[in-house]
Kinemage of the C-alpha trace (Angstrom):
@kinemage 1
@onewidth
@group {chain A} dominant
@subgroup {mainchain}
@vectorlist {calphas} color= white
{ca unk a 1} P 18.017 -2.637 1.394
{ca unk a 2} L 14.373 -3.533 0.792
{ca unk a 3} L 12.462 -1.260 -0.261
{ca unk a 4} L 9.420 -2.450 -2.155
{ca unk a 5} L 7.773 -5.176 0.466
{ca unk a 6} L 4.492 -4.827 -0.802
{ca unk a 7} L 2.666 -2.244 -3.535
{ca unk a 8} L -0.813 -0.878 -3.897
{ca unk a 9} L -0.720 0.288 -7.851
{ca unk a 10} L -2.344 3.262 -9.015
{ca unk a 11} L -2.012 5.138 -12.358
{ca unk a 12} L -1.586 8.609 -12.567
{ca unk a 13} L -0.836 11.470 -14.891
{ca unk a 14} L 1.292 13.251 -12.078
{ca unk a 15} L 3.019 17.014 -13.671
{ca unk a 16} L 6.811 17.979 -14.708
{ca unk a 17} L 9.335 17.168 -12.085
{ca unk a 18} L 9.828 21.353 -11.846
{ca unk a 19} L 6.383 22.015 -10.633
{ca unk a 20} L 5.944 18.949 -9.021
{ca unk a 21} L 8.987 20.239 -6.580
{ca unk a 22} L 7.615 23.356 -6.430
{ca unk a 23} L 4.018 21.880 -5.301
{ca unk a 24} L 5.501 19.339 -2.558
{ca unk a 25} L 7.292 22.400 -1.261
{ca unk a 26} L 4.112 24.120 -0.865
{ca unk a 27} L 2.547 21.377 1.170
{ca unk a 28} L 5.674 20.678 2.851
{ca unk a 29} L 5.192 19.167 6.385
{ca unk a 30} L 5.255 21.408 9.318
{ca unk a 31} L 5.763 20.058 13.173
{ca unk a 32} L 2.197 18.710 14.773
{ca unk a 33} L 0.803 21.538 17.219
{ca unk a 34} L 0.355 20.858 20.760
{ca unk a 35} L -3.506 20.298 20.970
{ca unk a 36} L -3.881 18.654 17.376
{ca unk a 37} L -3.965 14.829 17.215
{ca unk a 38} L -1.705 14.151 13.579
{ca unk a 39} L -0.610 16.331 10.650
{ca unk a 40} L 0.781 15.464 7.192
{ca unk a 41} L 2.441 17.283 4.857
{ca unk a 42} L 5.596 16.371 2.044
{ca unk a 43} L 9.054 15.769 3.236
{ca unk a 44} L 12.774 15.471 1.416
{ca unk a 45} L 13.464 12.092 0.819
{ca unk a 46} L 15.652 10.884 4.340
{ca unk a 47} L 18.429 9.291 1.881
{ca unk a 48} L 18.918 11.808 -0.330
{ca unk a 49} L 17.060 14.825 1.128
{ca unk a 50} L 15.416 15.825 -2.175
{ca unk a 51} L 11.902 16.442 -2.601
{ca unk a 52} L 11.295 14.712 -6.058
{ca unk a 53} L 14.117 12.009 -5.386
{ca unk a 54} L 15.429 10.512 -8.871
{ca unk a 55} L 16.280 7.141 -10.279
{ca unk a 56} L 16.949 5.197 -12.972
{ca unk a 57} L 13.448 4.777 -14.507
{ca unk a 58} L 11.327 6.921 -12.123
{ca unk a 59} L 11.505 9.011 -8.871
{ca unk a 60} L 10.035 8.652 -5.590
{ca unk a 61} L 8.025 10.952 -3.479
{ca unk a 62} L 7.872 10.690 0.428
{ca unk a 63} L 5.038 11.597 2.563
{ca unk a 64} L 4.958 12.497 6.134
{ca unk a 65} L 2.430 11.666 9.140
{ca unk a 66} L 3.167 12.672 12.185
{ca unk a 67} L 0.478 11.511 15.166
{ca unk a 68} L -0.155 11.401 18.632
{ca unk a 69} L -0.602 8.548 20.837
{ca unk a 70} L -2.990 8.356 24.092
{ca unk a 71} L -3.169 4.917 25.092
{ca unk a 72} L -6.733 4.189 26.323
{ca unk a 73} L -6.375 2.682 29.713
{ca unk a 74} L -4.203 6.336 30.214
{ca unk a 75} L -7.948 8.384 28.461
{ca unk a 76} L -9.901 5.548 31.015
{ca unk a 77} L -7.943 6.243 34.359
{ca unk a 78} L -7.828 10.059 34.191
{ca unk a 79} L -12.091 10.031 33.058
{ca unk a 80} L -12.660 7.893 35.751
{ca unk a 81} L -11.208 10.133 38.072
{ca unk a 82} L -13.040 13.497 36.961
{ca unk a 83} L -16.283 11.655 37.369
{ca unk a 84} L -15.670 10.547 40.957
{ca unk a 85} L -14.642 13.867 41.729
{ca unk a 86} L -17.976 15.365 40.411
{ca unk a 87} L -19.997 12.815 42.265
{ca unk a 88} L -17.957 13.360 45.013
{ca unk a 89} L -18.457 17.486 45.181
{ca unk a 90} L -22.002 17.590 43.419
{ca unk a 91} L -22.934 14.380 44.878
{ca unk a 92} L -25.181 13.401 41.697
{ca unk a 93} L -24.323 10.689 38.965
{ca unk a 94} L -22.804 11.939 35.472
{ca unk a 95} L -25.160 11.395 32.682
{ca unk a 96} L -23.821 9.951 28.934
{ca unk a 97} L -23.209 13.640 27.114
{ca unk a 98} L -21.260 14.835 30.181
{ca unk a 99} L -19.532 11.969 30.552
{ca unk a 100} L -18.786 12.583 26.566
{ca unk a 101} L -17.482 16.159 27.326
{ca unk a 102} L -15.330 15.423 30.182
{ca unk a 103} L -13.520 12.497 28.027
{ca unk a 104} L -13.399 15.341 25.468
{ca unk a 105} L -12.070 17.685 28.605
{ca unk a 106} L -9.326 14.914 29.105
{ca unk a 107} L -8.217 14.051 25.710
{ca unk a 108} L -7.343 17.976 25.096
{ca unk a 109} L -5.239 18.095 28.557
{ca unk a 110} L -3.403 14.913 27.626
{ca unk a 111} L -2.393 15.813 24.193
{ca unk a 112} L 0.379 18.338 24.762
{ca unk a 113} L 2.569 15.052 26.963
{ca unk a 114} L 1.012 12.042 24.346
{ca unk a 115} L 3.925 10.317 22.293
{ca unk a 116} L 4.385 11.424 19.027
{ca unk a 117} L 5.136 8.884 16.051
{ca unk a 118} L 6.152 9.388 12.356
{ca unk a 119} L 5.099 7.521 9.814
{ca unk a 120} L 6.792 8.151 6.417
{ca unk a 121} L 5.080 6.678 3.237
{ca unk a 122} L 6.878 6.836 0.250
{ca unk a 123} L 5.829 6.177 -3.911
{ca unk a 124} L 7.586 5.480 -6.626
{ca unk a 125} L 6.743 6.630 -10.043
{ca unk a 126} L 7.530 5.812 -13.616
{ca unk a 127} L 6.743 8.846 -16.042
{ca unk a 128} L 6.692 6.898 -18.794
{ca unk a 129} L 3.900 4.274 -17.932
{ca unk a 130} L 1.939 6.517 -15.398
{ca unk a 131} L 2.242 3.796 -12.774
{ca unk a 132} L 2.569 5.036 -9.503
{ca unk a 133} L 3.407 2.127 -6.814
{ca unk a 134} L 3.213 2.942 -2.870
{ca unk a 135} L 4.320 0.163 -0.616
{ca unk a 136} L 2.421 -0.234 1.835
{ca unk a 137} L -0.282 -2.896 2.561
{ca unk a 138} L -2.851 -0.672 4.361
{ca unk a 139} L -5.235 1.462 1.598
{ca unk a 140} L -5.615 4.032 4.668
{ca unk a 141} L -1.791 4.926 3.855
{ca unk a 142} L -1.406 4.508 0.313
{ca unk a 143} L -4.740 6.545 -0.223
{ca unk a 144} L -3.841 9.113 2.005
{ca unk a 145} L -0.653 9.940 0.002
{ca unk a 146} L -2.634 9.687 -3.512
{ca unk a 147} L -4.938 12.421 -1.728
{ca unk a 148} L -2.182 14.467 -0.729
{ca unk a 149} L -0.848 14.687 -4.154
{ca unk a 150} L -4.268 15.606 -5.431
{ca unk a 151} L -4.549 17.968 -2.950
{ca unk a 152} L -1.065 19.578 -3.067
{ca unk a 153} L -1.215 19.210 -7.211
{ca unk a 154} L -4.622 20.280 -8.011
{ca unk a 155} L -5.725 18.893 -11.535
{ca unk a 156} L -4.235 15.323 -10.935
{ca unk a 157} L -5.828 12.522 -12.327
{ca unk a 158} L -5.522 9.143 -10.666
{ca unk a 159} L -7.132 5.890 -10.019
{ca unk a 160} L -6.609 3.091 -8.266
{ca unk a 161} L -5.639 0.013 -10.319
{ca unk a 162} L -8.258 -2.816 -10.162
{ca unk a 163} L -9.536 -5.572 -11.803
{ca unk a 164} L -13.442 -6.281 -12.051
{ca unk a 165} L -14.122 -9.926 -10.713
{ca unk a 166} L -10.561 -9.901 -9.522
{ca unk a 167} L -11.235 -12.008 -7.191
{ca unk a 168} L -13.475 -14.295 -9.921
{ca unk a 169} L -10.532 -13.859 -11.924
{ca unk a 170} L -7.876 -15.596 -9.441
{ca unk a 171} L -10.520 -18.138 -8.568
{ca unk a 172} L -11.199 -18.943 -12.109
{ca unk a 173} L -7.610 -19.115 -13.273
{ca unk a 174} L -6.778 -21.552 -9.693
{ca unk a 175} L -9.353 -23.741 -11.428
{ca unk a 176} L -8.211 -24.042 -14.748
{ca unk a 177} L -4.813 -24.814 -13.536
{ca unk a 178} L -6.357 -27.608 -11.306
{ca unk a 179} L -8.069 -28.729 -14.072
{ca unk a 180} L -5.908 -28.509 -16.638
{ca unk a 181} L -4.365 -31.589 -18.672
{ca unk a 182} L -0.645 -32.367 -19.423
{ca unk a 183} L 0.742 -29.864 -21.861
{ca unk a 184} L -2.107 -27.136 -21.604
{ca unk a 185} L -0.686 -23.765 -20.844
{ca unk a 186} L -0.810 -22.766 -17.635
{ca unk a 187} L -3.625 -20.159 -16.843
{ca unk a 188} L -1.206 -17.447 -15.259
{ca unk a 189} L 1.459 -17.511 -17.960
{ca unk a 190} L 4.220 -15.701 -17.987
{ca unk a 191} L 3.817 -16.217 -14.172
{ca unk a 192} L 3.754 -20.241 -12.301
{ca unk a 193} L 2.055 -20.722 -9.282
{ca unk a 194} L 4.043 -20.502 -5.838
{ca unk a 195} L 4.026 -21.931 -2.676
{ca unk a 196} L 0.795 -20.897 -1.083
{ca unk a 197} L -2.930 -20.256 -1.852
{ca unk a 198} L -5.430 -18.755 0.696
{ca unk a 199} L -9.032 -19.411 -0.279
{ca unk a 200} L -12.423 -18.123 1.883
{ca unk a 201} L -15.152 -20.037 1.788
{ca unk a 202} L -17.816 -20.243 4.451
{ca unk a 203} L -18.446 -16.830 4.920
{ca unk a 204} L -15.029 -15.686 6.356
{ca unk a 205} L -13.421 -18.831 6.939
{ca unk a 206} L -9.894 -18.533 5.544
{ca unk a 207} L -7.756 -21.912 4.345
{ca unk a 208} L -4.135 -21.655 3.373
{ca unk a 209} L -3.041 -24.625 1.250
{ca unk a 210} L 0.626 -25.213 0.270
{ca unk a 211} L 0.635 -25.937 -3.682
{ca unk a 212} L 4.045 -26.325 -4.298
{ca unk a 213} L 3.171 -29.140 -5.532
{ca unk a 214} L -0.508 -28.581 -7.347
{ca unk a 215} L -1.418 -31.816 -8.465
{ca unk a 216} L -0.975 -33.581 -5.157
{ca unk a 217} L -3.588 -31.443 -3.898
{ca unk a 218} L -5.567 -30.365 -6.992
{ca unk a 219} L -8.327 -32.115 -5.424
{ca unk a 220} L -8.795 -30.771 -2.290
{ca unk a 221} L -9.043 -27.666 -3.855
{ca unk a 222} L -11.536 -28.595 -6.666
{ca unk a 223} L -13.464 -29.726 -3.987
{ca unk a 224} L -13.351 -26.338 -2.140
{ca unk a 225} L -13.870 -24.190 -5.336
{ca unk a 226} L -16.952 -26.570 -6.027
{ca unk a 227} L -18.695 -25.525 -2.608
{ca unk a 228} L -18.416 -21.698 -3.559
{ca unk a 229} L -14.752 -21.003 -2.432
{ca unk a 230} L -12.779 -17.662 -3.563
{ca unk a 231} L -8.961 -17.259 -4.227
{ca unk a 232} L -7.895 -14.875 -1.413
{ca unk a 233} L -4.025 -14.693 -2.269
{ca unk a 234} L -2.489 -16.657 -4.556
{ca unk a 235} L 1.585 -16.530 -4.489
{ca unk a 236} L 3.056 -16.107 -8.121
{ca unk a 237} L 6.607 -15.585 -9.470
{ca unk a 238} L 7.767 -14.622 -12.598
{ca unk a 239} L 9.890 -17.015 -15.048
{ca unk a 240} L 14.050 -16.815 -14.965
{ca unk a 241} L 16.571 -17.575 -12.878
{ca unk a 242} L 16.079 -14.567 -10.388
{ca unk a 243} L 12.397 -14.704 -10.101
{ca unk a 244} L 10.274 -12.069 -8.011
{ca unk a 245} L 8.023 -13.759 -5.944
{ca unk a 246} L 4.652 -12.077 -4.694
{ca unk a 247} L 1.464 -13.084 -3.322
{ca unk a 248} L -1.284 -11.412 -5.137
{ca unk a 249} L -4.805 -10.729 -3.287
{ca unk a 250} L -7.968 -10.782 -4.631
{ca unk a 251} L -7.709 -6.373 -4.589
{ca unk a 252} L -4.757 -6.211 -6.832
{ca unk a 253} L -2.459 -5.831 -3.704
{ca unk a 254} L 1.389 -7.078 -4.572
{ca unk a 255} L 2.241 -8.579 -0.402
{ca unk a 256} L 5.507 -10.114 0.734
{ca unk a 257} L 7.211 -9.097 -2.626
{ca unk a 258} L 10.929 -11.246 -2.808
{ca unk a 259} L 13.749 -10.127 -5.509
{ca unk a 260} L 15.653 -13.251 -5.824
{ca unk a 261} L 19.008 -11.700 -6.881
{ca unk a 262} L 18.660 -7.803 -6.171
{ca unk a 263} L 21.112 -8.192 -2.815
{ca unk a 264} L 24.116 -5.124 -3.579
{ca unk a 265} L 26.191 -6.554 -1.045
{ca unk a 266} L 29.194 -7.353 -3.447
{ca unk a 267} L 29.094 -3.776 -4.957
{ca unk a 268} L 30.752 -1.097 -3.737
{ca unk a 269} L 28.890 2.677 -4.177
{ca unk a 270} L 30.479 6.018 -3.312
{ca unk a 271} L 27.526 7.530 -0.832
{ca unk a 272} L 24.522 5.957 0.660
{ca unk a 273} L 22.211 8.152 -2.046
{ca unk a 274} L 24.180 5.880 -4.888
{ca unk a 275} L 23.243 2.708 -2.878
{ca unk a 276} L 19.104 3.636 -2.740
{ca unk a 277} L 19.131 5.171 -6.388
{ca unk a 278} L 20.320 1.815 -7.077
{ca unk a 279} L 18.077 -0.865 -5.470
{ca unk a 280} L 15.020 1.658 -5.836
{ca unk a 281} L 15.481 1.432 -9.748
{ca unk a 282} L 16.310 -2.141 -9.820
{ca unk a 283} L 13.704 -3.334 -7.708
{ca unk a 284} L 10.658 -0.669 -8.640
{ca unk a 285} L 11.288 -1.416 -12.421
{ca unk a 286} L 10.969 -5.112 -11.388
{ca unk a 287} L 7.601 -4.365 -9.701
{ca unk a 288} L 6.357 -2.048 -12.453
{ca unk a 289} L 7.204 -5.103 -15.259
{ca unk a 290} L 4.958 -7.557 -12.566
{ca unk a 291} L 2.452 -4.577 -12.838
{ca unk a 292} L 2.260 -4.462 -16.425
{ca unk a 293} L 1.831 -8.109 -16.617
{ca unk a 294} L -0.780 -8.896 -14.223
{ca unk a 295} L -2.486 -5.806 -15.792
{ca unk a 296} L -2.468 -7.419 -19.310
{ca unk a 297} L -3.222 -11.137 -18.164
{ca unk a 298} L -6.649 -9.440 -16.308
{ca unk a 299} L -7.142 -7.221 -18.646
{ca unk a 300} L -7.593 -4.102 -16.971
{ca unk a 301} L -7.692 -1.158 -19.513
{ca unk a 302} L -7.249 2.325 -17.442
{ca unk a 303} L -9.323 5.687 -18.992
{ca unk a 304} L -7.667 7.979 -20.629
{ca unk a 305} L -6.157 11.040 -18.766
{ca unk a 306} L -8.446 14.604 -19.179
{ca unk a 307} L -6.897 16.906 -22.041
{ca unk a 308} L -6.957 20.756 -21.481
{ca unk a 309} L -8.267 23.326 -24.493
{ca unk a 310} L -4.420 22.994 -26.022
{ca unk a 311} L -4.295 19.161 -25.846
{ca unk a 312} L -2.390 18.534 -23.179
{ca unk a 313} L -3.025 16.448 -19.509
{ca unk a 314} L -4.604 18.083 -17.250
């Protein structure tokens, strides 16, 4: 059961589990109408159907988007045909705006027979350190469910975890561990370098290298970092004999996130909401540790949360 591919980190001062069930509930998702295009809203959690969904070291919130799809050759084919059929009765040609309303025209008479598709985006939060982890690689999705707390919450403070020069950073650290001699510490300790490396240079030209073995091609790369090349991904794993290996990009993005050892297959749990509590607290608390590391080797320091007039977070 995989459920942490990928996170987008954020840290926020989220309230009590009480009235954060109570405020989900109030912005709970209701079915899309016929003429509207998507709606959102919060949903149970579809393993164990509770709103604030508990485990071992955090809980997990779930998100709903529900939206409607027109394909465009279907928009293109049914246009085409309203403006022949004006031409056709008015015998005149159909200008830009009404050629803008009649799309308009079409795209409201479609909509009640377009396809609807869910998308559920879940987070998973730990109380204690604030950090707040959805996994998904697209910021339209992750930001759309930090929004939606905000929204549903009212006086929630968050931001998104980022490093300044992040990108600087990565390529900086790539060259120091190019450059480094026998016995220096490695740049990205506690973490070694993986497998692969994707550097931009050129404008957008991308180049994956695989550095499995570094020094074999430490040049090539010096080369490239010499001519103005940036560290677009870099894949990292932590030390021990189950590692979690993760490529990390130049925005602070965890991608293609691997738990060496976190398979449950030889346990046995009593319900399916047993089996999820599980692997979400073993592999979230995983991701939140990589967090906290990468957060202290870059050295990003978040603000401190608002107080209200009685000391407490706002």
């Amino acid at each position: 059961m995989k459920l942490i591919k990928n996170a987008r980190t954020y840290v926020a001062h989220l309230p009590s589990v009480s009235d954060l069930n109570r405020h989900l509930q109030e912005a709970a998702f209701t079915p899309i109408g016929s003429q509207a295009m998507s709606a959102q809203g919060w949903a149970p959690h579809p393993v164990t159907q509770q709103w604030v969904a508990p485990f071992h070291g955090g809980f997990c919130l779930t998100l709903r988007y529900d939206y409607k799809l027109l394909p465009a050759d279907v928009i293109k084919k049914e246009l085409a045909a309203r403006i022949a059929e004006v031409q056709k009765q008015e015998g005149r040609p159909v200008g830009r705006r009404e050629r803008a309303e009649l799309k308009d025209e079409v795209t409201f008479t479609l909509l009640p027979r377009a396809f609807t598709k869910t998308k559920l985006i879940h987070a998973y939060y730990d109380p204690d350190t604030h950090i707040l982890v959805v996994p998904e690689t697209s910021a339209k999705w992750a930001d759309a469910l930090v929004s939606a707390l905000i929204h549903s919450c009212g006086s929630v403070k968050t931001e998104t975890v980022h490093v300044s020069a992040m990108s600087d950073g990565l390529t900086a650290r790539l060259r120091q561990a190019v450059d480094a001699d026998e016995g220096v510490d490695d740049p990205f300790t506690p973490f070694s370098i993986g497998d692969y490396a994707q550097l931009k240079q050129d404008g957008n030209r991308k180049i994956t290298w695989d550095v499995s073995n570094l020094d074999d091609v430490a040049g090539g790369i010096r080369e490239a970092l010499d001519t103005g090349a940036q560290v677009e991904r870099l894949e990292l794993f932590t030390p021990g004999d189950s590692p979690v290996v993760f490529k990390l990009t130049k925005d602070f993005v965890l991608r293609s996130i691997s738990f060496e050892d976190s398979e449950s297959g030889d346990l046995e749990f009593d319900s399916p909401e047993d089996h999820w509590q599980h692997e979400a607290s073993v592999q979230f608390l995983q991701v939140r540790d990589v967090i906290e590391e990468l957060i202290d080797l870059f050295g990003y320091t978040p603000s401190q949360a608002p107080e209200d007039d009685d000391g407490g977070l706002i």
